[in-house]
N, C-alpha and C positions, 0 to 999 in steps of 0.2 A: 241746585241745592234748595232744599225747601228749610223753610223757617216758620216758626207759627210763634207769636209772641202772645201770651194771653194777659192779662189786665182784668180791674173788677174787683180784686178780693176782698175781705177786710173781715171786723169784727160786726156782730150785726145782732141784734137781739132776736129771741124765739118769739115768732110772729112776723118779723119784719122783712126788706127786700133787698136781694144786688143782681144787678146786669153785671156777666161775664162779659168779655170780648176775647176774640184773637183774631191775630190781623196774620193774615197768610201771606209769604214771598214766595209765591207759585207761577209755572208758565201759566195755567190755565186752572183758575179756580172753580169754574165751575163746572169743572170733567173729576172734583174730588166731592168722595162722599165725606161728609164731616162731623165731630163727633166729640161728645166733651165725655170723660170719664173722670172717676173722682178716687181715693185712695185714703183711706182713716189710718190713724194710727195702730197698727196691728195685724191689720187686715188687707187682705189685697184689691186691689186695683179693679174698679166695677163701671162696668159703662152705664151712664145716665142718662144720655138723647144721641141719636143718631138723626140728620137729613140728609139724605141721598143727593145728586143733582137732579133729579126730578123732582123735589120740597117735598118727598114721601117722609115724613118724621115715626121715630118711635121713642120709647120713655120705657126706663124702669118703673114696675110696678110702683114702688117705694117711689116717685115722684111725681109719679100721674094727677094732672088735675093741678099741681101746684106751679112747676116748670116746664118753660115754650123753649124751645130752641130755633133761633131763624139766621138765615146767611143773606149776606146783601153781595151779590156776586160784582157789582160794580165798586164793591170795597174792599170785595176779596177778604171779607169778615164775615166770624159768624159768632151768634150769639149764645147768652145764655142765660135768660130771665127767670129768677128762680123767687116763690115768693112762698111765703106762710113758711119760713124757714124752722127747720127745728134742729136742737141741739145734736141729733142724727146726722144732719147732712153737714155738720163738720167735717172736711176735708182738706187734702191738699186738691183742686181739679186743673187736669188736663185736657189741651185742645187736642184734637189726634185729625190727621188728616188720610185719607186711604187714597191711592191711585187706581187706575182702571185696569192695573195690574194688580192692585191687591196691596202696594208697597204701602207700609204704615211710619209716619211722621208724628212725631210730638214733640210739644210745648216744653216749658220747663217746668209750667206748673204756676197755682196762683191759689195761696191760702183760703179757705173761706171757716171763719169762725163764729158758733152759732153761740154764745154765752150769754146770761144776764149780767 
C-alpha cells in the first residue's frame, strides 16, 4: 500500500516562498519516479515538476526558473520549493508517485494560496 502524505501549504503573499514536502510509505523509494502536480479551481489537474530516480528533473513552462523539485531517498521525501510565487500558482497540489510499472499514487493534496 503506498501512501504519500504532502505538507507545506498555506497562504503566502505574491513574491514570497513555501517548501512542499510528501513523505512516501513505499517498499522502495527510490525505484518511483516523483512528481508534484497542482489543480486551480476550474481547471484541471497539470503537472509542475517531475524527478525520475536518476534526479533527471523537468518543470512546467509556467514555473521555470522559479521552482526546484528534490527527493532525499533516505527520507523517502520529496520536495517542492517554489519561490517568486504569483497569484497564478494558486492551487490545490499533489504529490503523485509512478512505479516501474507505470502505477500512479497520490496525495490527498495540500492547499497553496497566493493572495495579498
Amino acid at each position: 500500500q503506498v501512501q504519500l502524505v504532502e505538507s507545506g501549504g498555506g497562504l503566502v503573499q505574491p513574491g514570497g516562498s513555501l517548501r512542499l514536502s510528501c513523505a512516501a510509505s513505499v517498499d522502495i523509494f527510490s525505484s518511483y519516479t516523483m512528481a508534484w502536480y497542482r489543480q486551480a479551481p476550474g481547471k484541471q489537474r497539470e503537472l509542475v515538476a517531475t524527478i525520475t530516480r536518476t534526479y533527471t528533473t523537468n518543470y512546467a513552462d509556467s514555473v521555470k526558473g522559479r521552482f526546484a523539485i528534490r527527493r532525499d531517498n533516505a527520507k523517502s521525501t520529496v520536495f517542492l520549493q517554489m519561490n517568486s510565487l504569483r497569484p497564478e500558482d494558486t492551487a490545490v497540489y499533489y504529490c503523485n508517485a509512478k512505479d516501474t510499472l507505470s502505477h500512479m499514487y497520490w496525495g490527498q493534496g495540500t492547499q497553496v494560496t497566493v493572495s495579498s
